[in-house]
C-alpha positions in Angstrom: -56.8 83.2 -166.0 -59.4 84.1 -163.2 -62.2 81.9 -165.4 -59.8 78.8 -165.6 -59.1 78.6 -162.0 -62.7 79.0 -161.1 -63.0 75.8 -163.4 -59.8 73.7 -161.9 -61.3 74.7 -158.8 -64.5 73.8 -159.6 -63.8 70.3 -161.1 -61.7 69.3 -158.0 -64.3 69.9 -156.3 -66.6 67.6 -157.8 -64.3 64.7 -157.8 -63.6 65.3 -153.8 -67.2 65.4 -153.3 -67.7 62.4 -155.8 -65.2 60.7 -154.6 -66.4 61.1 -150.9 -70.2 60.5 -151.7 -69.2 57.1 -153.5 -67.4 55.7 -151.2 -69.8 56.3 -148.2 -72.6 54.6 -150.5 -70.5 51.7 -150.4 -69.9 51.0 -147.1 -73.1 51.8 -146.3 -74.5 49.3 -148.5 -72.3 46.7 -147.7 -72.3 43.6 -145.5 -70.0 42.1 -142.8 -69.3 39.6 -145.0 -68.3 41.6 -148.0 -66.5 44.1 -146.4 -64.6 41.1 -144.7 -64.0 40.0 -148.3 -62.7 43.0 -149.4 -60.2 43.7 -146.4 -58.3 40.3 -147.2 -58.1 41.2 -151.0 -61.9 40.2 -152.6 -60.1 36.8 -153.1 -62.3 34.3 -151.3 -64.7 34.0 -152.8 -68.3 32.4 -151.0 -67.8 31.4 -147.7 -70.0 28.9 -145.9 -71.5 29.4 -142.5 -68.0 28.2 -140.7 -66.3 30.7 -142.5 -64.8 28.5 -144.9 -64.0 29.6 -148.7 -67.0 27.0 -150.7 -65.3 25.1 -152.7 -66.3 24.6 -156.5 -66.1 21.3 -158.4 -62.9 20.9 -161.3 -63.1 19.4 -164.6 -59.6 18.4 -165.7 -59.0 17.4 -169.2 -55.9 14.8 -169.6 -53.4 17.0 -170.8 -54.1 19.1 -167.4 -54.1 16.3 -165.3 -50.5 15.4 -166.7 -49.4 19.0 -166.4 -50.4 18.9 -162.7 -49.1 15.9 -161.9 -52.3 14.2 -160.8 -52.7 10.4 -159.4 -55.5 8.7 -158.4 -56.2 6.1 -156.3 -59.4 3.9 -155.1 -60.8 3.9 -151.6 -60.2 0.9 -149.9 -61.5 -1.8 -147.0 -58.1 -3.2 -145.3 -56.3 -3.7 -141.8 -54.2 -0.9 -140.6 -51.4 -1.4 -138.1 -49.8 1.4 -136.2 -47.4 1.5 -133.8 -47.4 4.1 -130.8 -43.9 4.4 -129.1 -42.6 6.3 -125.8 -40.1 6.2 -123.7 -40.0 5.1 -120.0 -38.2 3.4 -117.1 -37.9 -0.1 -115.7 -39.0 -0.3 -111.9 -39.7 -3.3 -109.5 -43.6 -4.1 -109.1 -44.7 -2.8 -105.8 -46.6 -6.0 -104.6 -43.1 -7.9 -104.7 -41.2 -5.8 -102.6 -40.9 -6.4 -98.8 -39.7 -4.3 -95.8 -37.8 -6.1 -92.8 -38.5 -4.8 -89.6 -38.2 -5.5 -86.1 -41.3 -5.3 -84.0 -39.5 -5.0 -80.4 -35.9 -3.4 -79.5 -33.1 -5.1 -79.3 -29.3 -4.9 -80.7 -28.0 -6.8 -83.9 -26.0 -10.2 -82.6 -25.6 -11.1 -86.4 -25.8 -10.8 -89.7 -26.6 -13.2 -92.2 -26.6 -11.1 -95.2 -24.5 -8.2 -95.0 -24.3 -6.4 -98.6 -27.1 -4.8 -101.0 -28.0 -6.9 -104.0 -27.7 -10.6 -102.7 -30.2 -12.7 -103.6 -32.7 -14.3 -100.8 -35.1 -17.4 -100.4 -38.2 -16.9 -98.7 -37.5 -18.0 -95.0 -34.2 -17.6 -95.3 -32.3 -15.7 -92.1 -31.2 -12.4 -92.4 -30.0 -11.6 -88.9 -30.5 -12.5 -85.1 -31.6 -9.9 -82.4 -30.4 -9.7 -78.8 -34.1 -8.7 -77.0 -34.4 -8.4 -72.9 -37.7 -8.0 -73.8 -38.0 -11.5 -76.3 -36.1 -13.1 -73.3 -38.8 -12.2 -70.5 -41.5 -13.5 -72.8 -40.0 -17.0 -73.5 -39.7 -17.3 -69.9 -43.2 -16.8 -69.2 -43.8 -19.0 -72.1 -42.2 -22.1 -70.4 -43.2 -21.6 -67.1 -47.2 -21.3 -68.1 -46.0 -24.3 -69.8 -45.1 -26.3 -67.2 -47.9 -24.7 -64.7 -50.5 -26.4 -67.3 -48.6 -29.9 -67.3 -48.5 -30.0 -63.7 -52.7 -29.2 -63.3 -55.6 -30.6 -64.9 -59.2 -30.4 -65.9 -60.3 -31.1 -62.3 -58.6 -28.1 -61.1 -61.2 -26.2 -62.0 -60.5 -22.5 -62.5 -56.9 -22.9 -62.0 -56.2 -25.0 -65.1 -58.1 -22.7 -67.1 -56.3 -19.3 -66.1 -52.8 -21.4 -66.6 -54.1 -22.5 -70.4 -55.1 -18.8 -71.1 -51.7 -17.9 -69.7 -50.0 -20.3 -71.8 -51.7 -19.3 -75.1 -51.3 -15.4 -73.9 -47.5 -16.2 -74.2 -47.2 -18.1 -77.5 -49.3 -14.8 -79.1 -47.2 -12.6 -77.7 -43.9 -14.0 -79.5 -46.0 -14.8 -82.2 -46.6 -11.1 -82.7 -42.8 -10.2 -82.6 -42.7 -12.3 -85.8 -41.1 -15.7 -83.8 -42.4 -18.4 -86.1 -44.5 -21.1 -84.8 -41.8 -23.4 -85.5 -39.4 -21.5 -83.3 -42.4 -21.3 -80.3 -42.7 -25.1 -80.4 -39.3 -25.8 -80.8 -38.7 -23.4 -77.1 -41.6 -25.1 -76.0 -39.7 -29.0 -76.9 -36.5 -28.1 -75.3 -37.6 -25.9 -72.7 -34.0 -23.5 -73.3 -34.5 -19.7 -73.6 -33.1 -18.5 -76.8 -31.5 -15.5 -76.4 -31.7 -14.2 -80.2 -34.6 -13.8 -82.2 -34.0 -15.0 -86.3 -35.5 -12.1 -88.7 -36.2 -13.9 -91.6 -36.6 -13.1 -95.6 -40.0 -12.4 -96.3 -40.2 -13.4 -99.9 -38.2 -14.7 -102.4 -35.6 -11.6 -103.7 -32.8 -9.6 -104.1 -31.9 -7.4 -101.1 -32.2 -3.9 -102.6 -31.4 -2.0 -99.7 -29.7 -2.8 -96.4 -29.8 0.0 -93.7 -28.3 -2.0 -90.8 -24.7 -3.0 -89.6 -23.5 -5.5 -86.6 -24.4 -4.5 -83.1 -26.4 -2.0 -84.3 -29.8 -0.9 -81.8 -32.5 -1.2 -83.6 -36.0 0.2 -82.8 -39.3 -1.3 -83.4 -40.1 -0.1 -87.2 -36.9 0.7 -88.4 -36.6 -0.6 -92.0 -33.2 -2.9 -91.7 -33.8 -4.4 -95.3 -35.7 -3.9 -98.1 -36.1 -7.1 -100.5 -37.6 -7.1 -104.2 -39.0 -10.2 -106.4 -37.2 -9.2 -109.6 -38.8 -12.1 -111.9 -41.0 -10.0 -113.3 -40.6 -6.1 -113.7 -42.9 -3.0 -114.3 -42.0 -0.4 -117.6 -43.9 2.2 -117.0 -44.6 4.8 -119.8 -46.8 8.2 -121.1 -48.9 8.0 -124.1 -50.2 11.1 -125.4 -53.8 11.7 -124.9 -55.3 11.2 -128.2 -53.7 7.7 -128.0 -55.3 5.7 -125.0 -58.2 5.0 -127.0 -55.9 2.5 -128.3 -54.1 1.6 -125.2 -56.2 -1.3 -123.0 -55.2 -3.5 -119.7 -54.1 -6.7 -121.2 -53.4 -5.7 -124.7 -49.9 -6.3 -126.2 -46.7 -4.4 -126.1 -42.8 -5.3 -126.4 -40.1 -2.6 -125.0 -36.2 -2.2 -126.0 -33.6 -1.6 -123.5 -29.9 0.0 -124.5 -28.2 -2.5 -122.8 -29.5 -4.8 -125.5 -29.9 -3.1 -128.6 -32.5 -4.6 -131.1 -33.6 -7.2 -128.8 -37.6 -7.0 -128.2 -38.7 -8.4 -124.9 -42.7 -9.0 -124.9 -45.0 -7.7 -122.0 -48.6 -6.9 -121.6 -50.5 -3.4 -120.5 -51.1 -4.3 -116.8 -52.4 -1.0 -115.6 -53.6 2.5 -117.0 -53.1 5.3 -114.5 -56.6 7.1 -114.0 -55.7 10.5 -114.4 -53.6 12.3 -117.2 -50.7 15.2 -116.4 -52.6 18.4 -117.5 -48.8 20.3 -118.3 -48.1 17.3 -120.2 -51.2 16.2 -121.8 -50.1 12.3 -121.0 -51.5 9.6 -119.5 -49.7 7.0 -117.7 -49.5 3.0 -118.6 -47.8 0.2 -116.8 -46.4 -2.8 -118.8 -45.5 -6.0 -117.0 -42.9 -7.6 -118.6 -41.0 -11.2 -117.6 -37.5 -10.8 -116.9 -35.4 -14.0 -116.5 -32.2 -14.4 -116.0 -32.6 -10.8 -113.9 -31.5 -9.2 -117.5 -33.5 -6.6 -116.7 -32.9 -3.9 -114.2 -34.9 -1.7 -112.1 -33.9 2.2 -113.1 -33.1 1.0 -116.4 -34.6 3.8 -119.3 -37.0 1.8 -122.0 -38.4 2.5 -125.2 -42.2 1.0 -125.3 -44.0 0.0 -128.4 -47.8 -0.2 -128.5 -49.2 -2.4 -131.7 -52.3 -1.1 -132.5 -54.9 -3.0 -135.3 -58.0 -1.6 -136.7 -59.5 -4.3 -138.8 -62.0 -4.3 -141.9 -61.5 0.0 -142.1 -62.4 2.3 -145.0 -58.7 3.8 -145.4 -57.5 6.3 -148.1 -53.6 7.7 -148.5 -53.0 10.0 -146.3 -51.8 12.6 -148.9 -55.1 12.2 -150.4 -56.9 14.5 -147.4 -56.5 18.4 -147.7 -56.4 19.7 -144.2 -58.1 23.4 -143.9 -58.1 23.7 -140.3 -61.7 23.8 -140.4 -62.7 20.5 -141.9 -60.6 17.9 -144.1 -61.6 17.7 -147.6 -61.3 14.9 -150.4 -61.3 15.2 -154.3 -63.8 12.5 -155.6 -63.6 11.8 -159.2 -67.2 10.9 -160.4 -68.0 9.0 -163.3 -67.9 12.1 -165.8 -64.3 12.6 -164.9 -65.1 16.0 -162.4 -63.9 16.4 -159.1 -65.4 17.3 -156.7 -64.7 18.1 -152.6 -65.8 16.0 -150.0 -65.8 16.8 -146.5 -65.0 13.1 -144.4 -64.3 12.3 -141.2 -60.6 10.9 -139.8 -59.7 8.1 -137.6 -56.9 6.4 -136.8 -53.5 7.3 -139.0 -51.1 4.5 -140.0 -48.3 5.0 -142.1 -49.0 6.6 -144.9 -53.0 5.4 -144.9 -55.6 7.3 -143.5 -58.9 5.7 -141.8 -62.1 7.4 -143.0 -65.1 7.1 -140.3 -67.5 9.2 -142.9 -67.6 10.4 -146.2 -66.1 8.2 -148.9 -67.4 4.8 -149.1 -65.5 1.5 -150.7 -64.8 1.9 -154.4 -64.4 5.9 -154.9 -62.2 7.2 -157.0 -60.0 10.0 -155.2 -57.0 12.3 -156.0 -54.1 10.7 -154.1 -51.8 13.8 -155.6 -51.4 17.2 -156.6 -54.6 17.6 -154.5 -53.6 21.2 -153.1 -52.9 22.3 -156.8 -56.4 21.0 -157.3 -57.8 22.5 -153.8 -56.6 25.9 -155.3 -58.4 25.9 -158.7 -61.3 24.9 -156.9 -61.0 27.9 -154.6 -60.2 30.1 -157.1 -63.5 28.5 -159.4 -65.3 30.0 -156.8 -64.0 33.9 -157.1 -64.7 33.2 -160.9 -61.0 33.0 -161.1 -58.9 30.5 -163.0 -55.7 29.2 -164.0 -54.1 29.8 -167.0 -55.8 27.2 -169.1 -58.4 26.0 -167.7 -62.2 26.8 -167.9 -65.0 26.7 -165.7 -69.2 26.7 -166.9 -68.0 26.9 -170.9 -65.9 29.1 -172.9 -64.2 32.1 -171.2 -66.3 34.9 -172.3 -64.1 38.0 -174.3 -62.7 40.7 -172.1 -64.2 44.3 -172.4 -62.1 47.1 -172.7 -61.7 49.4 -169.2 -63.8 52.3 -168.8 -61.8 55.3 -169.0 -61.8 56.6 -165.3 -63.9 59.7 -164.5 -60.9 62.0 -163.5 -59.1 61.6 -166.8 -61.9 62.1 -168.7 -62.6 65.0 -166.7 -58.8 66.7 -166.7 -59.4 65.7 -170.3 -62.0 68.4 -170.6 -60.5 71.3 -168.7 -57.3 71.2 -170.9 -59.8 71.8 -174.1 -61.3 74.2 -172.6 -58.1 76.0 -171.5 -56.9 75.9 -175.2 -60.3 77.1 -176.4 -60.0 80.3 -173.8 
């Protein structure tokens, strides 16, 4: 018993220190890359300098093909049309919309338009102001009128201070927004108005009214505000990787709820110059006609950007296989193999795919079961296969496994415990 212990003892020994030894030969042999490779499983394969499993070219015969469910389709030179769409809202342009406000105090006598959303003419009255002040200054408006039409040239320096005097007046109203027309007609009648006429700047709808009758009123106070609806703004964000195809006077059409399925037409008018760095969106103004006022500012949109890339090399899109490191495409060469392509992608429409590099008018590609393909290629490069199909000739015959080196040697201590 003490002689077959010493040898159990003995052979676990030498398999710990075998054991130990090998292993530390191997690592300290090894390279990054294989020990990378044999972390994840020793499944893949070569890698390229990227990191990226090499891909093998695969030989199909047409019974495989069929099994797998393979199509192919021809690379071809066409138009592609895509459509970007985002929401937004309807506002009034900026450059149509006028403030009304008084330029001297005074109190409101009365009021010509007296509710928000009433539609104005240019010139057209608003209100009249009660000024002391206006009242002062149309007096010494007639009487330097009727000091220069009682002098003349021969008076020397007399008929030139009452002229200055004279035009110093007519400025003066002029700058309290008194039309010329109103000067000349106090000038005609010689009568002191005592209500100055605030008229409607443009031609609008009042969108907001912020005075009432007999109201004070103090020079700048905004007492209307008035909007030129003809024409409106719909104002957008298009994602970042789309304002390549966004451009001031291209095309668009937006959609309203209030009118479901009706398309009205517009152009890009302006392209804000900055994007949103939460959102990763940019901007874009679209000027769009609105008549008949159908249109109204605050309204929400839907805007729809037709884009057109003419005379492009364009594949299916379920053609490409998308690695996360490159995109890859299966070209069928005249001897039936298939073999990976790396290309470059543009612009996606639909289900096409533009191809800025790689394939070229006329190729052959696999349009689907491309991933099933992707993986036999993959697994061509671990010298791996799927059941039934070959790679470099006939599959050479499996070799029976070695015996392992601790059953052979547990082997030997139990004959020599039965010898002893």
């Amino acid at each position: 018993m003490t002689a077959l212990r010493f040898r159990v003892l003995l052979g676990l020994g030498v398999l710990v220190g075998c054991g130990g030894s090998g292993k530390e030969s191997a690592m300290g042999g090894m390279t990054a890359e294989e020990h990378a490779r044999m972390q994840a499983g020793a499944t893949q394969g070569a890698v390229d300098t990227t990191g990226a499993v090499v891909r093998q070219p695969v030989h199909l015969t047409a019974a495989q093909e069929r099994a797998l469910g393979v199509v192919y389709a021809v690379v071809e030179r066409q138009t592609l049309t895509r459509t970007i769409r985002t929401v937004g809202t309807i506002a009034a342009p900026e450059p149509k919309i006028a403030d009304v406000t008084p330029k001297i105090e005074g109190f409101v006598e009365q009021l010509y338009v007296n509710y928000t959303g009433d539609a104005v003419r240019k010139g057209a009255p608003l209100l009249t102001l009660y000024s002391p002040m206006m009242v002062s200054a149309q007096e010494e408006l007639l009487t330097a009128k009727r000091l220069v039409s009682q002098l003349d040239s021969t008076a020397g320096g007399a008929w030139a201070n009452a002229r200055a005097t004279l035009a110093a007046a007519r400025r003066r109203l002029s700058y309290w927004d008194i039309t010329p027309e109103q000067i000349e007609r106090i000038e005609q009648t010689g009568e002191v108005t005592k209500t100055l006429t605030l008229v409607s700047p443009v031609d609008g709808i009042v969108v907001e009214k912020n005075v009432l009758q007999g109201q004070q009123v103090m020079p700048g106070m905004r007492l209307y505000r008035v909007a030129d609806l003809s024409s409106l703004w719909a104002e957008g964000d298009v994602f970042e990787q789309d304002l390549q195809f966004v451009r001031v006077g291209s095309q668009a059409h937006i959609e309203v709820a209030a009118y479901p399925g009706q398309h009205l037409m517009g152009r890009v008018s302006f392209v804000y110059p900055t994007v949103d760095q939460a959102s990763r969106t940019n901007r874009v103004r679209v000027t769009v006609p609105n008549p008949g006022l159908r249109l109204k500012p605050g309204m929400y949109t839907t805007i729809y950007f037709d884009v057109e890339r003419p005379d492009v090399v364009a594949v299916p899109a379920q053609a490409v296989v998308v690695t996360g490191q490159r995109n890859l495409v299966f070209v069928r060469d005249a001897e039936g193999v298939l073999n990976p392509v790396e290309v470059v992608l543009g612009v996606r429409a639909g289900d096409r795919v533009q191809i800025l590099s790689g394939l070229v008018e006329g190729q052959t590609v696999v349009a689907a079961a491309n991933f099933l393909v992707d993986a036999e290629s993959r697994l061509a490069t671990t010298g791996s296969a799927m059941p039934g199909m070959e790679h470099g000739g006939a599959a050479t015959p499996a070799k029976p496994p070695k015996p392992k080196a601790d059953t052979m040697r547990m082997d030997t201590m139990r004959m020599e415990h039965r010898h002893d």
